[in-house]
N, C-alpha and C positions, 0 to 999 in steps of 0.2 A: 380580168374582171375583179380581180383579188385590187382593194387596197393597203394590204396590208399583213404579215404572215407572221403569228409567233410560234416557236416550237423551240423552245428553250432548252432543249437534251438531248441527245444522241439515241437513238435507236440502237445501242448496245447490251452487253450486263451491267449489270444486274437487272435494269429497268426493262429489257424486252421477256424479260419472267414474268416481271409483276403483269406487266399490259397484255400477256398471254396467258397469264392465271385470270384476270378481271374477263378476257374476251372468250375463253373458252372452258375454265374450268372452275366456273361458276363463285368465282372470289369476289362479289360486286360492290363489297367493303374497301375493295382497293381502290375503285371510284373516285370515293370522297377524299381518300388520300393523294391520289397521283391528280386530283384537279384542284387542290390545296398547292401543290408543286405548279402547278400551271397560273392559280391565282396572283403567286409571288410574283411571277412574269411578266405578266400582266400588269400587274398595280407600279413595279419598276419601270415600266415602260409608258407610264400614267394612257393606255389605250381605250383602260376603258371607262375612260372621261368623254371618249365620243361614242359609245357605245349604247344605243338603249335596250337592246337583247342578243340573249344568245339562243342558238338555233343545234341543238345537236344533230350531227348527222343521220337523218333515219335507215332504218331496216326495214327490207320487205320483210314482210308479215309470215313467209317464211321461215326467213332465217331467224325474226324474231320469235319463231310458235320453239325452235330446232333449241333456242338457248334460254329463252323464255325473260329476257326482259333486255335495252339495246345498251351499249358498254357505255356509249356516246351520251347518253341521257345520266346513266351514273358521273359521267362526270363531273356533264353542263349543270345540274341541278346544285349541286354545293358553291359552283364558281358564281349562279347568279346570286345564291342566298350571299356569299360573301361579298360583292358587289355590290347587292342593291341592285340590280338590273334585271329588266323581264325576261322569263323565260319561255320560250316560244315551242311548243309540240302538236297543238291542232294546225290545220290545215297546210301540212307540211309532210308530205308520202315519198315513197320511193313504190310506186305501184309497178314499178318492172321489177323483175328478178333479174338480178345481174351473178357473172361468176364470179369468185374469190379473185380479187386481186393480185395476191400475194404472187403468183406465179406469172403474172399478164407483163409483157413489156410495155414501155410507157405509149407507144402509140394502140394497143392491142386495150390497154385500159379506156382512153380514151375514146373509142370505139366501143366497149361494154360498158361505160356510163351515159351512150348517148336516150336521151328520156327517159332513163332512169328515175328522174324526180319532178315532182308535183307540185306546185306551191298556190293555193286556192284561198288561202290568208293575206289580205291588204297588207302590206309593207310600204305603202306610199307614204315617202319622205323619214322612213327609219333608218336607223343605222345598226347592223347586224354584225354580231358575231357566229361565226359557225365552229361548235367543237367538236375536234374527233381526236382519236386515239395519238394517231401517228400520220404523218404525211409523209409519203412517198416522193409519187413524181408529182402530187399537187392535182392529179384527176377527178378526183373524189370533191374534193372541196371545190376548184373551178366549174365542175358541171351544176354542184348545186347553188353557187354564188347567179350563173349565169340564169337560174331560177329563179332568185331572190330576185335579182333586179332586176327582172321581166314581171315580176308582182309588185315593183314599185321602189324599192332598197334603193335610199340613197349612196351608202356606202356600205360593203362586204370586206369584213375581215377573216379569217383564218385563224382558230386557238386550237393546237394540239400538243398535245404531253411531249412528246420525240418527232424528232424527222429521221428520216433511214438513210445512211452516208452511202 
């Protein structure tokens, strides 16, 4: 459902600090810096000339009361202001509660993102970016791409800081 995936880093050190200081211990200035490192990526790959917003990945309302604001949105918000491109957060949920990833194998993920996400916002005939932290096996971002374009999304991309080797 993806047209298209950037994740310009390796999910190693020094960067799986910063993205686990930003995601858990409440650094959310690192945000604007590691989606400046994602902007670069971006604009070399000229993507987001077909892009007309980005969509961060949301948080149930859970885990966002648990950290109190979502990593995803620190990112996307600096990447659209340097863009120029809309940034998308109403009608865009994760109304299930899913488990942490981090431990899931890639079919066991697959299976804990099934309706996980909402998409109650027209997207007819937009072109979407979705940003998140890191991508893994690609779970997280395909369940909600596969959301998008059930609300209309003509084309679904993928922007995250690292992927995990």
């Amino acid at each position: 459902m993806l047209d298209a995936v950037i994740a310009p880093l390796e999910y190693t050190e020094p960067l799986d600090g910063y993205i686990q200081a930003l995601k858990f211990a409440g650094r959310r200035h690192l945000g604007r810096a590691l989606g400046e490192l994602l902007v670069d990526a971006v604009r070399a790959t000229q993507a987001s000339r077909v892009v007309d917003a980005v969509v961060p990945v949301p948080l149930h309302r859970r885990r966002f009361l648990q950290r109190g604001y979502n990593q995803a949105v620190e990112i996307a918000r600096p990447i659209a202001a340097a863009l120029g491109i809309d940034f998308y957060l109403a009608g865009i949920r994760r109304p299930r509660a899913t488990s942490a990833q981090a431990q899931l194998t890639a079919k066991e993920r697959q299976a804990n993102l099934r309706h996980a996400f909402l998409v109650s916002r027209d997207l007819q005939n937009l072109h979407i970016a979705i940003i998140d932290d890191v991508i893994t096996t690609g779970a997280t971002v395909n369940a909600l791409a596969r959301e998008l374009t059930l609300a209309g999304a003509s084309s679904v991309q993928a922007w995250a800081i690292a992927r995990s080797i």
